[in-house]
C-alpha positions, 0 to 999 in steps of 0.5 A: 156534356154535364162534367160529371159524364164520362167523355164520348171520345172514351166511351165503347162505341157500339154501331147498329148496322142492317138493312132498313126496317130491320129494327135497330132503332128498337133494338138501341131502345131495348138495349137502353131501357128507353126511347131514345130512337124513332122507331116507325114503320116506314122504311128509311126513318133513321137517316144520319147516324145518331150517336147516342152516350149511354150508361148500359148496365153490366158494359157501362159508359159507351156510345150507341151509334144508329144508323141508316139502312144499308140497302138504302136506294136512291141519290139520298140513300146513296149519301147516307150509306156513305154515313154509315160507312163512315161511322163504321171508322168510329166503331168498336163493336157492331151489332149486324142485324139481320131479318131475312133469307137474303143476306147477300149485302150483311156479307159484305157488310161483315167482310168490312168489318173483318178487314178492319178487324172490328168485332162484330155480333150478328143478330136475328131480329124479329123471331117474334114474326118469324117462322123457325124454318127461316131462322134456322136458315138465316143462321145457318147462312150466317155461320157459313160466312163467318163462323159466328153464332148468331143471337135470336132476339125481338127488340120489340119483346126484348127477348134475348137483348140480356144475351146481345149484353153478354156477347159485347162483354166477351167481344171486348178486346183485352186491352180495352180501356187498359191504356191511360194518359200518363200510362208509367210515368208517374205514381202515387204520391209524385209531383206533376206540374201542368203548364196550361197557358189559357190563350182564346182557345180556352173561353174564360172559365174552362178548361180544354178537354185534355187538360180536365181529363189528365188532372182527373187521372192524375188525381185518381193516381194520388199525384200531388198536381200543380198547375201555372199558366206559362208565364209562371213556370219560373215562380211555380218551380221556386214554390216547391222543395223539391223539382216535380217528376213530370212536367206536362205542357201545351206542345206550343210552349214546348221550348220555353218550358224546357229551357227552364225545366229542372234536369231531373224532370220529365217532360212531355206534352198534352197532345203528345201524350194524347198521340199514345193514348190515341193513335200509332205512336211508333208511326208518328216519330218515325214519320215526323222525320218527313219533314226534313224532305219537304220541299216548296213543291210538297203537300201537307194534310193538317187534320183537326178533330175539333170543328170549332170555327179557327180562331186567331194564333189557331194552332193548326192553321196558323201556328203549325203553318207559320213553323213549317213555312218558315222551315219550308218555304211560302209557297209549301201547300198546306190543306185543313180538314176538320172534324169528320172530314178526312180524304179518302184518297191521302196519295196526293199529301207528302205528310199528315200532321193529325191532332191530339185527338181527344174527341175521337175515340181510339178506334177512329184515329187507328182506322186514320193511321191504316189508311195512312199505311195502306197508302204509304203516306206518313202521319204524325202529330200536333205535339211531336211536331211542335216538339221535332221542330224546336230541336227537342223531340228527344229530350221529351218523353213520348 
């Protein structure tokens, strides 16, 4: 990813779901302007979801997801229906496409997604080849299941796509793209210090994700930002005339900024900042309290959303480890999922301890913290637990 885009984890994810053959290959090609999905005749040519980042006029930066067929058979099928069900967790907006009279499997597909309360947008593809009779009726039988207009369009003559545009622009909620980083914690002209250590997790020359992101917000907002690595907390302090309004650190770093942090200044953590932006931060403070009832005989889920291989002083497999067993005991069961995978059975974990989440998009970490709920399982983050285990989660600001 060139510096100059736009984060996928920030971008409007927008899935094509439908049966095979039913043109949405096409219909992302349309949308975008260009051929950026195989489009066949064969049935079944898209398999794995493709996630494609794209500028889209009039919407902006988002995601096109292209997925496989849901009325895909077989033992291979069956896997890739799964795919697609998967990358419905990552999904804001779908656009359901629909070619046929018989739109028994579209139906469940749309209760899903009305259970996840994603918005969706049906679509009558093909109007092209089809004969009026049927469309009147495939609409009819779509209004009937969930009260929504369809769009009649041909992504082969890009009739109507202007339409499917409009309607994701009316279908985005309110709130979307309202939330930032620091949300009111700062403002123009306020000091920021940032203590970024550059340990073996960021490659010499880099910065991680979190870290570019909130420095380009943090300029954006005209703060004046200022960073040091955490052996040089005590001297980056001592450089300025007066204290800064906020101190943003690596969560691992949490005690020993704060032991030597002014009064006056806030301080919080790049993970747990991430936690707000991201996911359920109500949930994760009161299920980090969990971890006072673990027991030797507990099982703790730790979720990475990064699939990079662990390196050495890792922060999910090793160092959020090492602190809960010392706290715990040795023999505390500790599983690592990285990535996509996620159980879809969580009834066997005492606590999930999820990451930052900077590679996942808003809806993605949510759809996690349901399942959570559902089950009765709590759920916390990287950076609330680091700062609950060094006795100072409520000198931070969350």
């Amino acid at each position: 990813m060139s510096i100059n885009n736009t984060p996928r984890a920030n971008r409007l994810h927008i899935g094509i779901f439908g049966k095979r053959n039913s043109g949405k290959s096409s219909l992302i090609n349309a949308l975008t302007g260009q051929d950026i999905s195989v489009v066949s005749d064969i049935a079944g040519t898209t398999t794995d979801p493709v996630y494609k980042a794209m500028e889209i006029q009039g919407i902006g930066p988002c995601v096109l997801i292209d997925t496989a067929g849901f009325d895909d058979f077989g033992s291979l099928g069956k896997m890739r229906v799964e795919q697609s069900k998967k990358a419905m967790e990552k999904t804001d907006i779908a656009l359901i496409v629909f070619t046929d009279e018989d739109i028994t499997i579209e139906a469940k597909w749309i209760k899903e997604f009305q259970g996840r309360n994603t918005p969706f947008i049906p679509l009558i593809n093909k109007i092209d080849k089809l004969d009026r009779p049927t469309i009147d009726t495939i609409r009819s039988k779509i209004n009937s299941i969930c009260k929504e207009e369809a769009i009649c369009i041909s992504a082969l003559t890009k009739t109507g796509i202007d339409n499917i545009r409009e309607a994701i622009l009316r279908k985005l909620p309110q709130d979307y793209d309202a939330k930032d980083i620091t949300g009111n914690l700062v403002q123009e002209n306020d000091i920021v210090l940032l203590v970024m250590p550059q340990d073996i997790q960021a490659p010499k020359g880099r910065l991680i994700l979190p870290q570019v992101q909130t420095i380009r917000e943090l300029l954006d907002k005209k703060c004046i930002v200022i960073s040091c690595t955490a052996d040089k907390v005590t001297q980056a302090l001592a450089s300025l005339l007066s204290p800064p309004k906020l101190i943003i650190t690596d969560s691992q770093v949490f005690s020993e900024v704060y032991k030597v942090k002014p009064a006056q200044s806030l301080l919080t953590s790049f993970s747990v900042l991430f936690a707000a932006l991201k996911g359920d931060m109500d949930y994760f403070l009161k299920s980090v309290a969990k971890i006072d009832d673990l027991t030797t005989a507990s099982k703790v889920l730790i979720a990475e959303a990064c699939t990079h291989v662990p390196l050495k002083e890792d922060i999910g497999t090793v160092k959020i480890p090492r602190l809960l067993r010392k706290k715990v005991g040795e023999k505390l069961t500790i599983i690592n999922v990285r990535g996509n995978d996620f159980p879809k059975d969580l009834t066997d974990y005492d606590l999930i301890i999820q990451c930052g989440s900077c590679m996942f998009n808003r809806k993605f970490v949510l759809n996690r913290v349901e399942e959570a709920k559902k089950q009765q399982v709590p759920m916390t983050n990287y950076g609330i637990v680091l700062a609950y285990l060094s006795g100072i989660l409520d000198k931070i600001c969350t």
